[in-house]
mmJSON file of the N, C-alpha and C atoms, coordinates in Angstrom:
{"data_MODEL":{"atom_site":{
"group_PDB":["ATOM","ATOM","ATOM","ATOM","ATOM","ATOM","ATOM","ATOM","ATOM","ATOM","ATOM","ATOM","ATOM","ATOM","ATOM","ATOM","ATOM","ATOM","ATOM","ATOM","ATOM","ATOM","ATOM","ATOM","ATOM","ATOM","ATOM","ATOM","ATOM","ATOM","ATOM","ATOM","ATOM","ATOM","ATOM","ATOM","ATOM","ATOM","ATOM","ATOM","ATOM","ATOM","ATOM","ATOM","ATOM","ATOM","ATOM","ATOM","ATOM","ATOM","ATOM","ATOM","ATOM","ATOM","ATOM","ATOM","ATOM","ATOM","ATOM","ATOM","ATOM","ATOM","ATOM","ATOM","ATOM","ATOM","ATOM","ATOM","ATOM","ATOM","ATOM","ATOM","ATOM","ATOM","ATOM","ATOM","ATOM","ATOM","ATOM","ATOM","ATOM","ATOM","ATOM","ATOM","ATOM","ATOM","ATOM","ATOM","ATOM","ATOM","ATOM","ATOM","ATOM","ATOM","ATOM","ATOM","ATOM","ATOM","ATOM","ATOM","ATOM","ATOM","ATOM","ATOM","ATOM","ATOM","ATOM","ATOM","ATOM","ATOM","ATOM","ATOM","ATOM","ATOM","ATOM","ATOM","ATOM","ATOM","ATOM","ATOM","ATOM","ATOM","ATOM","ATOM","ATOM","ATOM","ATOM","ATOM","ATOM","ATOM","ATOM","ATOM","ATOM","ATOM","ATOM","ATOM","ATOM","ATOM","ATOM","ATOM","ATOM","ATOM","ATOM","ATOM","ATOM","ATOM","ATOM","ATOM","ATOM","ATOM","ATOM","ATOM","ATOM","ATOM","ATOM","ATOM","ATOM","ATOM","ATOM","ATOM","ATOM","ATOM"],
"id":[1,2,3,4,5,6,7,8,9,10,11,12,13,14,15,16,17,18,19,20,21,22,23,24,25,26,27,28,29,30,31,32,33,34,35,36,37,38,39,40,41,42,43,44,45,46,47,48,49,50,51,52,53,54,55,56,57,58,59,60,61,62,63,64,65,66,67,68,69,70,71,72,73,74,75,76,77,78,79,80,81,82,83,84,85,86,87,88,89,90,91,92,93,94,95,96,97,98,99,100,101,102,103,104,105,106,107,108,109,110,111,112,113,114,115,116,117,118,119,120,121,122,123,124,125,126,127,128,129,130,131,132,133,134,135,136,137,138,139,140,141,142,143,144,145,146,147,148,149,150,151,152,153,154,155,156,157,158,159,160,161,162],
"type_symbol":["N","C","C","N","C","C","N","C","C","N","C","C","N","C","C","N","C","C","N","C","C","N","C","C","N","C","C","N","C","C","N","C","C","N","C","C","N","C","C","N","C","C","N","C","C","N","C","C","N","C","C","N","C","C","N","C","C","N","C","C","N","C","C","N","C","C","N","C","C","N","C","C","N","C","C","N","C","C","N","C","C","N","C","C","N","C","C","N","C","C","N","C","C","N","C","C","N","C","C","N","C","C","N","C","C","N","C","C","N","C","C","N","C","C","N","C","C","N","C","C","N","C","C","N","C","C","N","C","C","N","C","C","N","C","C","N","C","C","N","C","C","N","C","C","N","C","C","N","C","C","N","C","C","N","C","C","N","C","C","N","C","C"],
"label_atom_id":["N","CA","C","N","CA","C","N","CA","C","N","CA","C","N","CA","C","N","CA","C","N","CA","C","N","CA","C","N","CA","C","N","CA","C","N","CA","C","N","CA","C","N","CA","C","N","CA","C","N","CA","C","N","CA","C","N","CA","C","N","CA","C","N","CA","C","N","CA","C","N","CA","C","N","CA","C","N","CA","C","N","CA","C","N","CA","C","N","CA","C","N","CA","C","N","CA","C","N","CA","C","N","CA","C","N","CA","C","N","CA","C","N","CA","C","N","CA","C","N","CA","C","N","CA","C","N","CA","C","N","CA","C","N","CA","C","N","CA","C","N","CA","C","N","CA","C","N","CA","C","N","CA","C","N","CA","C","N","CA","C","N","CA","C","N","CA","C","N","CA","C","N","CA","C","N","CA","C","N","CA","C","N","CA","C","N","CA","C"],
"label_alt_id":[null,null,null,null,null,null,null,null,null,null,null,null,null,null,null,null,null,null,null,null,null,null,null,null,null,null,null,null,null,null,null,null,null,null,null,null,null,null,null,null,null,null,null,null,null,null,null,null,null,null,null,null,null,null,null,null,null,null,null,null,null,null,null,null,null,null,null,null,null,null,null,null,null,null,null,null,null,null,null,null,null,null,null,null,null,null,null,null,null,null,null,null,null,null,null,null,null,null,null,null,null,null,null,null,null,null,null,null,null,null,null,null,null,null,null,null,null,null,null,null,null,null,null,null,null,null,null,null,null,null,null,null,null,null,null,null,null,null,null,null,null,null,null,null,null,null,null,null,null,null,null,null,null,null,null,null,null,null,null,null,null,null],
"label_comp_id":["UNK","UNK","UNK","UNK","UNK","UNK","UNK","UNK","UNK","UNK","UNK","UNK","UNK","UNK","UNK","UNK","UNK","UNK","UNK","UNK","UNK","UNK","UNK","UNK","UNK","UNK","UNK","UNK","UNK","UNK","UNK","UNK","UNK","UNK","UNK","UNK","UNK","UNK","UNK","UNK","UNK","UNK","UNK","UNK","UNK","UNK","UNK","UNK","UNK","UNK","UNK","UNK","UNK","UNK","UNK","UNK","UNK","UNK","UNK","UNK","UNK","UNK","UNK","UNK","UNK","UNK","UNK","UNK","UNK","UNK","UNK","UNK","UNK","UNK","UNK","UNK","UNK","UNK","UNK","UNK","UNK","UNK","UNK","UNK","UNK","UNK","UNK","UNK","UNK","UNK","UNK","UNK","UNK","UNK","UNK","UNK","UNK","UNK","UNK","UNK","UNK","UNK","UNK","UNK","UNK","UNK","UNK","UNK","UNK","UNK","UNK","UNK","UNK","UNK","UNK","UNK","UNK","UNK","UNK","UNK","UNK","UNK","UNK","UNK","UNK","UNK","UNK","UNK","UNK","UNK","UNK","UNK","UNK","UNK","UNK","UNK","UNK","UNK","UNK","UNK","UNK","UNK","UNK","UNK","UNK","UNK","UNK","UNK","UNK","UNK","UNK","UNK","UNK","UNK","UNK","UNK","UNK","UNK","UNK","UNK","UNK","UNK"],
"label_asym_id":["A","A","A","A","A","A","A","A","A","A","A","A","A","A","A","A","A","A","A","A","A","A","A","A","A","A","A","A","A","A","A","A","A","A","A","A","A","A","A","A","A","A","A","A","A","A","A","A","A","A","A","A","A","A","A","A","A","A","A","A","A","A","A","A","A","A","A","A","A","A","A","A","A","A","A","A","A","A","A","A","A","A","A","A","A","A","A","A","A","A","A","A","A","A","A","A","A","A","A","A","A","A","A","A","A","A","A","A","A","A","A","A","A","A","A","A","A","A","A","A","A","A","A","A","A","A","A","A","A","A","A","A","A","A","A","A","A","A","A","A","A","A","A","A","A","A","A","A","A","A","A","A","A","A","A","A","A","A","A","A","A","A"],
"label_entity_id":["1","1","1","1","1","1","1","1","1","1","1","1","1","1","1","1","1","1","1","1","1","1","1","1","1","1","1","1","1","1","1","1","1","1","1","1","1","1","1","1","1","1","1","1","1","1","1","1","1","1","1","1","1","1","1","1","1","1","1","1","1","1","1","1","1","1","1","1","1","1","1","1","1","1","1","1","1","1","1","1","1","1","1","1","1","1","1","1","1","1","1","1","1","1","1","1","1","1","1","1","1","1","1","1","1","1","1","1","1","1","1","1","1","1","1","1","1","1","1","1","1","1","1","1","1","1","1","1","1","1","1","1","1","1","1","1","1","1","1","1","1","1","1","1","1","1","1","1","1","1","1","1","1","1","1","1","1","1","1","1","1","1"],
"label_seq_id":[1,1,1,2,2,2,3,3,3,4,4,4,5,5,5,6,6,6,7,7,7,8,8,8,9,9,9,10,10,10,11,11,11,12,12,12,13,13,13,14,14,14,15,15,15,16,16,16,17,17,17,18,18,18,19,19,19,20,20,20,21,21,21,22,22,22,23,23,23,24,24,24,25,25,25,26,26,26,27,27,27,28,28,28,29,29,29,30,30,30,31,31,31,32,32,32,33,33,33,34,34,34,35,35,35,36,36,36,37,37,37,38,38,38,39,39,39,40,40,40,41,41,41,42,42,42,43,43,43,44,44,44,45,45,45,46,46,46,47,47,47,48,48,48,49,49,49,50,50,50,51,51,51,52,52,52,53,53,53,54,54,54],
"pdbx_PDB_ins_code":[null,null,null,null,null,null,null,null,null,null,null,null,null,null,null,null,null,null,null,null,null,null,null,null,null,null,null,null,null,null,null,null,null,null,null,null,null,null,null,null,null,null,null,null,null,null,null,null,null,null,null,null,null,null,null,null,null,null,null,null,null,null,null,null,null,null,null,null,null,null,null,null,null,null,null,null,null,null,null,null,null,null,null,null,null,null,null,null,null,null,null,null,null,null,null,null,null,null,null,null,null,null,null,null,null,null,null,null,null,null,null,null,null,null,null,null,null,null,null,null,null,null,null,null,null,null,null,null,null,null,null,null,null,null,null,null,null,null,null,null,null,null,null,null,null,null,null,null,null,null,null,null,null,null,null,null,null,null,null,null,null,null],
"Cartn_x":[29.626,30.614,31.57,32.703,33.91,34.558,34.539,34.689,36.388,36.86,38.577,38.895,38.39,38.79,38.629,38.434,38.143,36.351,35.769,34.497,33.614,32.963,31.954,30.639,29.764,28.682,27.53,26.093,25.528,24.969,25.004,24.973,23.43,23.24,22.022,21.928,23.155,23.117,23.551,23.083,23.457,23.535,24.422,24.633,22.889,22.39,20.997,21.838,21.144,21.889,20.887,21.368,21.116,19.349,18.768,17.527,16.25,16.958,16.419,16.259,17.547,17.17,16.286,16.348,16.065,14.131,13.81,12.541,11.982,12.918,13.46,13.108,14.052,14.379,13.587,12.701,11.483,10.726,10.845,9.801,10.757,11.9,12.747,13.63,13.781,13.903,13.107,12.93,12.296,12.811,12.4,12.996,13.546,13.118,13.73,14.766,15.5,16.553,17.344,18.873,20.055,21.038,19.994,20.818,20.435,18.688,19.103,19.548,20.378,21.331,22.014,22.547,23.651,23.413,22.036,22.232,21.766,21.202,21.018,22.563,23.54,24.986,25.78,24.866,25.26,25.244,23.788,23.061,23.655,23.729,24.474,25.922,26.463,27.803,28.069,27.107,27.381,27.109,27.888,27.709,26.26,26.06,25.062,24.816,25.902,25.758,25.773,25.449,25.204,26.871,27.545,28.971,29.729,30.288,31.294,32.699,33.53,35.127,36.018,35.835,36.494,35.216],
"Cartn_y":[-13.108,-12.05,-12.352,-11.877,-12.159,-10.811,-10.727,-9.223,-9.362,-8.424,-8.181,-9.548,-9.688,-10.772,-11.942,-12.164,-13.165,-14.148,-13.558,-14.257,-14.094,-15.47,-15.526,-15.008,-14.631,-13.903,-13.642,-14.701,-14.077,-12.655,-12.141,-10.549,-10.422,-9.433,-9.1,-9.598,-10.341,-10.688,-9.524,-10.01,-9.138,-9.521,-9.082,-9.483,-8.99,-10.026,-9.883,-9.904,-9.061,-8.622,-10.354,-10.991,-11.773,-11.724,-10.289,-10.753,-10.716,-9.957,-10.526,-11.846,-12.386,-13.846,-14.584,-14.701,-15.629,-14.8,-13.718,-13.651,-14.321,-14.994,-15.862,-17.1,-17.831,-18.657,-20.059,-19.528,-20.723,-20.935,-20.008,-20.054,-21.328,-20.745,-22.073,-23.382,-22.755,-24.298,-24.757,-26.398,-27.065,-27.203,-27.054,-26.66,-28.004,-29.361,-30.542,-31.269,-30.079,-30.373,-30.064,-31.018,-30.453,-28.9,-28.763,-27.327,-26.21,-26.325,-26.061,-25.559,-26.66,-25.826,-25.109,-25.543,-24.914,-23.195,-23.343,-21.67,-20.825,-21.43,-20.75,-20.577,-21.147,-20.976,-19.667,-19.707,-18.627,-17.639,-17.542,-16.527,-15.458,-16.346,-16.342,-15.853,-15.931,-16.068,-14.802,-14.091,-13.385,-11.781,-10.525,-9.742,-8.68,-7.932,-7.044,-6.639,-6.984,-6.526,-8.006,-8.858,-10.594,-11.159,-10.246,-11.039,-11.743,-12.612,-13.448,-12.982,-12.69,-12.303,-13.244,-14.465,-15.616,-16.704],
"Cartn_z":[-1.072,-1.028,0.111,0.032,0.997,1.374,3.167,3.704,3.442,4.019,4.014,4.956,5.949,6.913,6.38,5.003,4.222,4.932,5.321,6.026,4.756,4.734,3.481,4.191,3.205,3.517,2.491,2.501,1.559,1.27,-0.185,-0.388,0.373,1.487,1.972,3.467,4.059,4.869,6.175,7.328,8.239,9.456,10.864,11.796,12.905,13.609,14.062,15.906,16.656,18.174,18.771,20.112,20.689,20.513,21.291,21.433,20.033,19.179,17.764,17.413,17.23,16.971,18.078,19.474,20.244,20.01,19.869,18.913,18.096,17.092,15.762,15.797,16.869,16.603,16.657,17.668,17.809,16.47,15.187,13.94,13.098,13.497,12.446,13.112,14.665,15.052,15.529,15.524,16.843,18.146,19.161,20.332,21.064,20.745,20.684,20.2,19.09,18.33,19.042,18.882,19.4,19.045,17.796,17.645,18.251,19.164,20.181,21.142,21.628,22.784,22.403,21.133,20.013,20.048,19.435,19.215,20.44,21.588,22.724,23.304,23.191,23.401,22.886,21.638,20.379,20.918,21.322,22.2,23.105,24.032,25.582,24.777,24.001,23.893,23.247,22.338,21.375,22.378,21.787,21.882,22.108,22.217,21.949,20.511,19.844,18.205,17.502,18.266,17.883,17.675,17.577,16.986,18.23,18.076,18.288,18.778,20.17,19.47,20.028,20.509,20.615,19.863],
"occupancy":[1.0,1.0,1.0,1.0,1.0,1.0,1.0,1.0,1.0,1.0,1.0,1.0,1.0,1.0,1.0,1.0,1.0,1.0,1.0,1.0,1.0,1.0,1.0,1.0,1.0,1.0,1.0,1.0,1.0,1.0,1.0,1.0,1.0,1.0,1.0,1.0,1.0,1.0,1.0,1.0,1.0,1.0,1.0,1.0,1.0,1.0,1.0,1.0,1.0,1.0,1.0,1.0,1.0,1.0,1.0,1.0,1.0,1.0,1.0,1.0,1.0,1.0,1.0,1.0,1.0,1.0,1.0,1.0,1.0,1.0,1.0,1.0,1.0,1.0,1.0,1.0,1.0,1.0,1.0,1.0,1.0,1.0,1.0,1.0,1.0,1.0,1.0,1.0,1.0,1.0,1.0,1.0,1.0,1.0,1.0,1.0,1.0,1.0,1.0,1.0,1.0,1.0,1.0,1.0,1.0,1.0,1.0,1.0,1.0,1.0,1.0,1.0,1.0,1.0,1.0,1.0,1.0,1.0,1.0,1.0,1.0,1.0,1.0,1.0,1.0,1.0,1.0,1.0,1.0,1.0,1.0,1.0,1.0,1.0,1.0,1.0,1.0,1.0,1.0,1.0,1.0,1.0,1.0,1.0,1.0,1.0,1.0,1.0,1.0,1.0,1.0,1.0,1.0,1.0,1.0,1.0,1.0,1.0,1.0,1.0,1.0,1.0],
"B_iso_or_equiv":[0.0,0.0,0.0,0.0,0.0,0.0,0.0,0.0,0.0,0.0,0.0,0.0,0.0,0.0,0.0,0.0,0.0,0.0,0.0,0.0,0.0,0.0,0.0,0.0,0.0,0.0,0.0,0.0,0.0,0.0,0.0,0.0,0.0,0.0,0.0,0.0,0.0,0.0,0.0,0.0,0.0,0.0,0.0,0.0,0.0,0.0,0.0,0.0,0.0,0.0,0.0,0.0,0.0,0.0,0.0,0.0,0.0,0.0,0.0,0.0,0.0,0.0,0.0,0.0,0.0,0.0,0.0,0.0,0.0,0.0,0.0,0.0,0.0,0.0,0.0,0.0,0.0,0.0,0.0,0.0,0.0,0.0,0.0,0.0,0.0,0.0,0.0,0.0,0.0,0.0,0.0,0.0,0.0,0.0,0.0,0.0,0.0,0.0,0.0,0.0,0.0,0.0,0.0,0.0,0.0,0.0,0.0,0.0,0.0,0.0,0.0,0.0,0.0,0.0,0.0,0.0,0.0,0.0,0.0,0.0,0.0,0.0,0.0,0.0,0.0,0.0,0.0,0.0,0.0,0.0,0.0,0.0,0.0,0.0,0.0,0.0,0.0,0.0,0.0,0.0,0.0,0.0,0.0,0.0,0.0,0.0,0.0,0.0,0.0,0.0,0.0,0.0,0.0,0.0,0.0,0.0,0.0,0.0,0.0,0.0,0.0,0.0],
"pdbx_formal_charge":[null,null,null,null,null,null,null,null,null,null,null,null,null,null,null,null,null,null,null,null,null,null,null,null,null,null,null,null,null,null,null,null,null,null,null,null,null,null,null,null,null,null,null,null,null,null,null,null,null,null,null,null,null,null,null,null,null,null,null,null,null,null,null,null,null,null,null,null,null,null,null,null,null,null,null,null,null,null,null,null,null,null,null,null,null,null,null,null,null,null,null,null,null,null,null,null,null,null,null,null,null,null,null,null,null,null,null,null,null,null,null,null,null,null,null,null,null,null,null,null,null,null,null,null,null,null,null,null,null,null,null,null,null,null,null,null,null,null,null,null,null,null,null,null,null,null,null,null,null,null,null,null,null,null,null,null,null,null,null,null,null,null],
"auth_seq_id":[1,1,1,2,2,2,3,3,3,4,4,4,5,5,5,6,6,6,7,7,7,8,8,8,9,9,9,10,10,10,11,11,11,12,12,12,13,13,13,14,14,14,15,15,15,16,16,16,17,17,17,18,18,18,19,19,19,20,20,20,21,21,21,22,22,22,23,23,23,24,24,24,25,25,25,26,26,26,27,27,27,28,28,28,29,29,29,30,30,30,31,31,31,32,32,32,33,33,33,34,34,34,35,35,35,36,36,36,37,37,37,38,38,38,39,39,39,40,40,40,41,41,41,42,42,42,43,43,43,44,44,44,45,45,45,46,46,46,47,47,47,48,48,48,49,49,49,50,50,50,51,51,51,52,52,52,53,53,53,54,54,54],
"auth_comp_id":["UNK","UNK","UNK","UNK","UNK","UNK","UNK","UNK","UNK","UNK","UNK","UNK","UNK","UNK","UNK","UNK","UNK","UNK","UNK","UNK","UNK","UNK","UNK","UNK","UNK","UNK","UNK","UNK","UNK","UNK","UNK","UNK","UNK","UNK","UNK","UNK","UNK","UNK","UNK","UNK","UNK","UNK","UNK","UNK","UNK","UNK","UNK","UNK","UNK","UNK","UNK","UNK","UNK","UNK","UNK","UNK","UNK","UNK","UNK","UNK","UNK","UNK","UNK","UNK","UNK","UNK","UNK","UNK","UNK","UNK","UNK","UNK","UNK","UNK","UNK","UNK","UNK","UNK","UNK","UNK","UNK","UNK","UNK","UNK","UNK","UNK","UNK","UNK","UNK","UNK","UNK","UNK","UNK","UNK","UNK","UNK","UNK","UNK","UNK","UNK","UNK","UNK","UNK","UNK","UNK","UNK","UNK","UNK","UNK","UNK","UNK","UNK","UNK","UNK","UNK","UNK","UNK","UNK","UNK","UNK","UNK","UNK","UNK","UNK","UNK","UNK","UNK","UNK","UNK","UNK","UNK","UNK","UNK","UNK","UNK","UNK","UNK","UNK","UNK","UNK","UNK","UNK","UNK","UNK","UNK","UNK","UNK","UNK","UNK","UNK","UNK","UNK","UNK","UNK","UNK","UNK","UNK","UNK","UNK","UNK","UNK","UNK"],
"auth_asym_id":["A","A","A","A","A","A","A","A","A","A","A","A","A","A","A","A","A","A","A","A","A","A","A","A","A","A","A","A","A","A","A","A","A","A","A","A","A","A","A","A","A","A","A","A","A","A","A","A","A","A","A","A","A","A","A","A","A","A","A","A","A","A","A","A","A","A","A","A","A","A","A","A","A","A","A","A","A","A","A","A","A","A","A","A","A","A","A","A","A","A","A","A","A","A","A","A","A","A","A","A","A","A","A","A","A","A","A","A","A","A","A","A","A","A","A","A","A","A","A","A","A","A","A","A","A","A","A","A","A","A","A","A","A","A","A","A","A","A","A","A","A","A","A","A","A","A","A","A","A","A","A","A","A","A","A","A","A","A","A","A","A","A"],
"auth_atom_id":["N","CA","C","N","CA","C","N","CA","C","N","CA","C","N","CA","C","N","CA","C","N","CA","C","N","CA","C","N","CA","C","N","CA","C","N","CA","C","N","CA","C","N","CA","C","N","CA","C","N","CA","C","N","CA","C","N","CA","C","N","CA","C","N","CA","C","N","CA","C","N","CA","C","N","CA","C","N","CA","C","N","CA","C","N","CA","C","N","CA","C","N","CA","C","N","CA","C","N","CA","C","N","CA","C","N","CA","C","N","CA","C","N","CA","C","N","CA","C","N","CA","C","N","CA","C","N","CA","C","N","CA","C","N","CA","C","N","CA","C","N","CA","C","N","CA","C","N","CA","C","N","CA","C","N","CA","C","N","CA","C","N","CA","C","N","CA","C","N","CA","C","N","CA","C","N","CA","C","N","CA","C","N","CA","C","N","CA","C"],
"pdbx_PDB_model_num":[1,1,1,1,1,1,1,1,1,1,1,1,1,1,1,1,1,1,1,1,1,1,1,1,1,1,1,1,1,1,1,1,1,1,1,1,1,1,1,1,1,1,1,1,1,1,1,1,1,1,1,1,1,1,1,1,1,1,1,1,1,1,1,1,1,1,1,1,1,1,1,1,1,1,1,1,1,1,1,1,1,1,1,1,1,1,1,1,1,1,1,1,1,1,1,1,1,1,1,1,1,1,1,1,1,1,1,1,1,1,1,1,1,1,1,1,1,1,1,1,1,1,1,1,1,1,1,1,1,1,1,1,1,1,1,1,1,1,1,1,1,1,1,1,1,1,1,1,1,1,1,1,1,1,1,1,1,1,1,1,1,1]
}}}
């Protein structure tokens, strides 16, 4: 599905706040992978409501 802001999105999907995922994230990443730093960046970066505004 595609919001007004044109952002794709599978139907059922939903925005998860920083400390949800980092709960998460050790089940589906390996902590040796470069993604990683990646999504600990995400982390650190994202809002209280998980979103992004730069």
């Amino acid at each position: 599905m595609t919001d007004d802001d044109r952002w794709g999105y599978l139907v059922g999907a939903r925005f998860v706040g920083p400390d949800e995922w980092e709960k998460e994230v050790e089940q589906h990443l390996d902590r040796s992978l470069h993604l990683s730093a990646l999504s600990q960046g995400l982390v650190e970066a994202a809002d209280s409501e998980g979103r992004l505004i730069d």
